[in-house]
C-alpha positions in Angstrom: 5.9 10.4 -29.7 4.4 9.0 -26.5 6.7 8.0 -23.5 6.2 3.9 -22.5 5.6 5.0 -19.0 2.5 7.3 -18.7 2.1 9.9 -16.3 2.1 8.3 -12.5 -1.8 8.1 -11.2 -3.6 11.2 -9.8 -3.9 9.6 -6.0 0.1 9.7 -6.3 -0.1 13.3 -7.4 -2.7 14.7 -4.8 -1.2 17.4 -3.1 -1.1 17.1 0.8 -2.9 19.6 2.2 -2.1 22.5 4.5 -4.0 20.8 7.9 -1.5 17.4 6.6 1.5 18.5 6.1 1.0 20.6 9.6 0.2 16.9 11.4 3.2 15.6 9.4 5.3 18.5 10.7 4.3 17.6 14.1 2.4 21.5 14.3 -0.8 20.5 15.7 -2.7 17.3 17.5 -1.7 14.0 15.6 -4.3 12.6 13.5 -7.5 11.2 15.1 -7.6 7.2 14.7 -10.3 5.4 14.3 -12.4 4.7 18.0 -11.0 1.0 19.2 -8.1 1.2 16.8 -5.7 -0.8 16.8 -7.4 -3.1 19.5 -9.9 -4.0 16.3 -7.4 -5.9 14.8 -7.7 -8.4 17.5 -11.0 -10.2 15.9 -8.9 -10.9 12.7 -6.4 -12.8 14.8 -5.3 -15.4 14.6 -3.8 -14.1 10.6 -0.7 -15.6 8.7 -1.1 -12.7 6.6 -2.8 -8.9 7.4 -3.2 -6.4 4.6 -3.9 -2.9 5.9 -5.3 -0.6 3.2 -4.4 2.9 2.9 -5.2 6.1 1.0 -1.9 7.6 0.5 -3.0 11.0 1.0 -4.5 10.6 4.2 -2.3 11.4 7.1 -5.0 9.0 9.6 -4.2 5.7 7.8 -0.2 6.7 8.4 -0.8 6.7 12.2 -2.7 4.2 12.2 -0.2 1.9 10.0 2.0 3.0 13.0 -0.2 2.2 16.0 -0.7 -1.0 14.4 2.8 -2.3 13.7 3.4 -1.1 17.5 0.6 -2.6 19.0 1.2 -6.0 16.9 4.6 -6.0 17.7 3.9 -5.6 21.6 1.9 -8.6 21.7 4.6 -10.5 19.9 2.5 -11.3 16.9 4.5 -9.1 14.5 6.8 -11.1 12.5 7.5 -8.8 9.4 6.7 -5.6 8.0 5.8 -5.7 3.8 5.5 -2.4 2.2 4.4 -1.4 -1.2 6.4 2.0 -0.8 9.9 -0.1 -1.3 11.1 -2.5 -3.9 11.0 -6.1 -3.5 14.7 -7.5 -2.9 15.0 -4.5 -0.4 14.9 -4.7 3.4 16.0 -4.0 7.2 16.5 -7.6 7.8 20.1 -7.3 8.6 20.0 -3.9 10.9 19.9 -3.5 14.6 17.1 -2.1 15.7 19.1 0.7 17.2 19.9 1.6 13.0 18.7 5.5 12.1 16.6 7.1 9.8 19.0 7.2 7.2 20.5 4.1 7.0 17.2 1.9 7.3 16.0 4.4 4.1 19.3 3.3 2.1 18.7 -0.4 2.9 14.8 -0.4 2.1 15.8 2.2 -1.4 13.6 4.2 -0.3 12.6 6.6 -3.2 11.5 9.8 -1.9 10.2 10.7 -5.3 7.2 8.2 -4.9 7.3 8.0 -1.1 7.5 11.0 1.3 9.6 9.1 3.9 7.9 11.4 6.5 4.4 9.5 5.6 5.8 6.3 6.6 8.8 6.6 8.9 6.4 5.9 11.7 5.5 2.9 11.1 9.0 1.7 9.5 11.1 2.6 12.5 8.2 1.2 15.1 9.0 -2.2 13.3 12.7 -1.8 13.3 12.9 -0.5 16.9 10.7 -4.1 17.6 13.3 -5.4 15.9 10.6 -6.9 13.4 12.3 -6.9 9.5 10.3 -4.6 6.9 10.6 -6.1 3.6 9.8 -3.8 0.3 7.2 -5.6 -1.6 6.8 -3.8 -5.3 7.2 -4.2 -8.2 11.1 -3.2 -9.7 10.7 -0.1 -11.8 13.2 -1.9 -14.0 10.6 -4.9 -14.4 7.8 -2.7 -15.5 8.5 -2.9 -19.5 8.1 -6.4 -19.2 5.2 -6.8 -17.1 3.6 -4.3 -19.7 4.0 -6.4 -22.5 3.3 -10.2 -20.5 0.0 -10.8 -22.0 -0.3 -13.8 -19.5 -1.2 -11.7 -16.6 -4.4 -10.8 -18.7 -5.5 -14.8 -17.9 -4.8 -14.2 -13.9 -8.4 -13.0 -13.0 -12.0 -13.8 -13.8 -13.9 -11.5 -16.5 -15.4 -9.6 -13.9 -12.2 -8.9 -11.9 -10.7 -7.9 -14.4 -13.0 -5.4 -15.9 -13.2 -3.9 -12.6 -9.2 -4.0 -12.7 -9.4 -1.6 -15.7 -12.0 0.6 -14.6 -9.8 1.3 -11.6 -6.6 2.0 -13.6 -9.1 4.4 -16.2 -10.2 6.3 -12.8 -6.9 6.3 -11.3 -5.3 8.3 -14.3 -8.2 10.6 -14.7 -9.4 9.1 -17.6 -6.7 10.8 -19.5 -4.6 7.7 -20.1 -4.8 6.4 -23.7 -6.8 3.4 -24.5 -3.8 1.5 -26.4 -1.8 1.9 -23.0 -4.7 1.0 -20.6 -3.8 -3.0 -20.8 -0.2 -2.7 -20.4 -1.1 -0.4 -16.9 -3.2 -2.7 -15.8 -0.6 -5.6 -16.1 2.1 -3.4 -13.8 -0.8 -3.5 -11.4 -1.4 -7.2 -11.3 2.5 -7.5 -11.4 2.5 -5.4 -8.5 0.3 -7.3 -6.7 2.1 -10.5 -7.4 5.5 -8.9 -6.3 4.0 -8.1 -2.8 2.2 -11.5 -2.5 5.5 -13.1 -3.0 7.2 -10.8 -0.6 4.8 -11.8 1.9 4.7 -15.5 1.5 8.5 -15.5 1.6 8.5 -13.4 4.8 9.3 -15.3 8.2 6.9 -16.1 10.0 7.1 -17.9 13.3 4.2 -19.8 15.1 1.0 -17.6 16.1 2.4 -14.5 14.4 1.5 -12.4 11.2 3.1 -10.6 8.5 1.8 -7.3 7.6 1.6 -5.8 4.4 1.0 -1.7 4.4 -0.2 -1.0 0.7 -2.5 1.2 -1.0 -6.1 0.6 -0.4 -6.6 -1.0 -4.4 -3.7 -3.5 -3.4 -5.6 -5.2 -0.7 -8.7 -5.8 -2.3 -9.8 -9.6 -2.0 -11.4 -9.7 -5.4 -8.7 -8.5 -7.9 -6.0 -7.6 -5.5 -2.8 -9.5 -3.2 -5.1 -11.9 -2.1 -5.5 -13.5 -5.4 -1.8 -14.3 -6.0 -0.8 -15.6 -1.9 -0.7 -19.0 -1.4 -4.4 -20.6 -0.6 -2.9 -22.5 2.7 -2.1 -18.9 4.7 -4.8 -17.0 6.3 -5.0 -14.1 5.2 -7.0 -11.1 6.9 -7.8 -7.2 5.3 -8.1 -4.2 7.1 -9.0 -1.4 4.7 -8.8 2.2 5.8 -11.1 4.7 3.9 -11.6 8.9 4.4 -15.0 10.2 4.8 -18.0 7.6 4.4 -17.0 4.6 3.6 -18.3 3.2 0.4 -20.7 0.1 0.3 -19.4 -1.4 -2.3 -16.1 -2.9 -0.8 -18.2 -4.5 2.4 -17.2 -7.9 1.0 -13.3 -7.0 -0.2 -12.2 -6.9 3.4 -12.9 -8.2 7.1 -12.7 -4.7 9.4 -13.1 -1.2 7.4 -12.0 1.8 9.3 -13.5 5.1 8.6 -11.2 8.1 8.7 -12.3 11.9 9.0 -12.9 13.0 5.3 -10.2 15.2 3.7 -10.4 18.7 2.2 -11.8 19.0 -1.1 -8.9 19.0 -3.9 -8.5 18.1 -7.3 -5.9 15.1 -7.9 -6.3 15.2 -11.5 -5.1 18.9 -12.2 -1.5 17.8 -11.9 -1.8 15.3 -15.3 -4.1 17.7 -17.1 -1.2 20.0 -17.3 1.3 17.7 -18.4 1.9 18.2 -22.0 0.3 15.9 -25.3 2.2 12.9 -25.7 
């Protein structure tokens, strides 16, 4: 019998390695950003909307989502903080910015099953200390069975967008994931992207300033990702963060790319070849 929900995507699953989780620790020199990060970010200002790009295993494009929000927020063009690491309806809107750890994670949901809090706490609390809202941006886990089986979202992008949509969810599950479940998948990611592109278009924003979103580096993508579903009036800017060499073939999905140290060889697909037949 096969489970609706199949296993959760190999980049999800990729263990972090011994050099990150020392960095994350705080046992060794913080992770090297980028040369003239954040001050980059200037040239895609003015923005009503900034998507920074991660890869979630990579403990740079943390910091750097962190040196961002701060450096944003210091020139008072920081209005709100979207994250695809906390549900939409979820936020710090009503907290000081004197609230801790722990009750900032219980208003945002925080699920430390899906998100290592200790990945993104720096950037969170640099927004909350700035007294800037975060708002969680994805899609409900409880709203997933439905957006599996909305065949309208299939109509949402043009052919090519869409074939590159599926080739991304293939890739991203190791190739393992049954055909007959590949089109619901790639619905819950075009959901997703809908659910953050609301959050941000229903974030305030006050005049000059910018809402950031912090998402996973498919998320941001101007062909097939956020940017499809925001509102055409709103200017919208991407940063995308990438590990090693960055790849030629997303030059025209974002304005600024940012080119992190590569990472240590590992295989993120082991995890789902050991799961059991479905």
């Amino acid at each position: 019998m096969k489970t609706a929900f199949p296993p959760t995507p190999a980049h999800w699953l990729r263990p972090v390695s011994t050099v990150a989780l020392a960095l994350l620790l705080g046992c060794a020199a913080p992770a090297r950003l980028p040369d003239g990060w954040p001050q980059s970010l200037a040239a895609l200002l003015p923005a009503d909307v900034m998507l920074l790009g991660e890869q979630h295993d990579a403990p740079a494009h943390q910091a750097m989502e962190r040196t961002a929000v701060q450096w944003l927020a210091a020139q008072g063009r920081l209005s709100a903080v979207v994250m695809e690491m906390a549900e939409a309806g979820h936020s710090t809107q009503a907290l000081p910015p004197s609230a801790d750890e722990a009750t900032v994670r219980a208003a945002l949901g925080w699920d430390e099953q899906w998100w290592p809090w200790q990945h993104y706490a720096g950037a969170v609390m640099a927004a909350v200390r700035a007294g800037v809202p975060v708002f969680g941006g994805n899609l409900p886990r409880t709203a997933m069975r439905e957006a599996m089986n909305n065949t309208a979202l299939d109509q949402l992008l043009p052919a090519a967008a869409l074939a590159d949509q599926f080739s991304a969810v293939r890739e991203g599950h190791c190739d393992l994931l049954p055909e007959a479940q590949l089109p619901g998948m790639v619905r819950i990611q075009m959901a997703r992207d809908q659910s953050m592109a609301r959050a941000l278009a229903a974030a305030p924003r006050g005049p000059g300033q910018t809402v950031l979103l912090i998402a996973g580096g498919g998320h941001v993508l101007r062909s097939r990702g956020v940017p499809v579903y925001l509102p055409k009036n709103l200017k919208v800017k991407v940063a995308l963060a990438q590990s090693g060499q960055a790849q030629a073939a997303i030059e025209n999905e974002a304005d600024l790319t940012s080119v992190t140290a590569e990472l240590p060889p590992q295989d993120a697909c082991a995890p789902l070849r050991k799961l059991p037949e479905r």
